[in-house]
C-alpha positions, -999 to +999 in steps of 0.1 A: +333-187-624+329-192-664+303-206-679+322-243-684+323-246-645+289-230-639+279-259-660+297-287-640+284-271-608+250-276-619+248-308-636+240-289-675+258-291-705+274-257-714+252-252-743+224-254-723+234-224-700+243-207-726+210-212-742+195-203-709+214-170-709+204-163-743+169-164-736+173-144-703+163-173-680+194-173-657+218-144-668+253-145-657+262-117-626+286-106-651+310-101-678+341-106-680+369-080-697+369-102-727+338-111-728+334-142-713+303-150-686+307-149-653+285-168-630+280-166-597+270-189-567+235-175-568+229-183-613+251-218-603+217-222-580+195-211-601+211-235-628+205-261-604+166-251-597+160-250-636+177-284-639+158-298-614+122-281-630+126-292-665+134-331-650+099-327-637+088-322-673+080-281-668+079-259-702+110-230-699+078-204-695+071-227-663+106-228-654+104-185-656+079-184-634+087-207-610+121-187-609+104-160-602+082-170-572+114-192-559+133-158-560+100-136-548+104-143-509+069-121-504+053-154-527+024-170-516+029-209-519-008-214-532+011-200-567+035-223-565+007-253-559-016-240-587+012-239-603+025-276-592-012-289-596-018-277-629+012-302-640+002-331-619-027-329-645-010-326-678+013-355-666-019-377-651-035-371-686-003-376-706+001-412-683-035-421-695-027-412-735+005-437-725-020-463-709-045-465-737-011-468-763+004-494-746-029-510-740-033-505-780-001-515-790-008-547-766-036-557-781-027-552-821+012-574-808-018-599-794-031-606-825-004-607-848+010-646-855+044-636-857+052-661-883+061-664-919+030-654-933+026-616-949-009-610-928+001-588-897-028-570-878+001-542-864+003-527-893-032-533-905-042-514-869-017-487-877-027-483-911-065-483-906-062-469-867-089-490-859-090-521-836-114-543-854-086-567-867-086-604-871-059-627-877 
């Protein structure tokens, strides 16, 4: 199939698969005479597992990997774990940088009157980047 229903097959925008054949992560099965990609049932699935990997917020090099050991059926699933693990930490520490801005961001909205006056301790905290505002 060309690269347009490749795309459709697998839920990506055509640039994207293009970009991912470019960068060798999922190569069409072929070429056509003219030049044109050819994709298979087996890159359309592959398409799909890469889609479904970078939803979960894994880098391309991730993605590679992960390709790898889903293709490698001699894999041990503790890589794949490490692997899955490793992530659940950058997104649990990611989720705590979110926390302590929204608690931030709660606090300097807090203290700010919201009226006509020109005093506003949100931009005073994001100038200064320090929470010891008053109103």
């Amino acid at each position: 199939m060309n690269i347009g229903d490749a795309a459709r097959a697998a839920g990506l925008p055509t640039k994207t698969v293009r970009y991912y054949a470019d960068i060798g992560l999922v190569t069409p099965s072929a070429r056509r005479a003219n030049g044109y990609r050819d994709y298979g049932v087996q890159e359309v699935q592959q398409l799909r597992f890469v889609q479904r990997t970078r939803s979960f917020g894994f880098s391309i090099d991730t993605c590679r990997e992960l390709l790898a050991l889903y293709a490698d059926h001699n894999r041990a699933s503790a890589d794949v774990k490490a692997i899955a693990l490793d992530h659940l930490t950058q997104i649990e520490a990611k989720m705590a940088e979110l926390q302590s801005l929204h608690d931030e961001l709660t606090h300097l909205a807090t203290a700010c009157q919201g009226d006509t006056r020109p005093d506003c301790p949100i931009l005073d905290g994001l100038a200064v980047g320090d929470d010891t505002y008053e109103n």
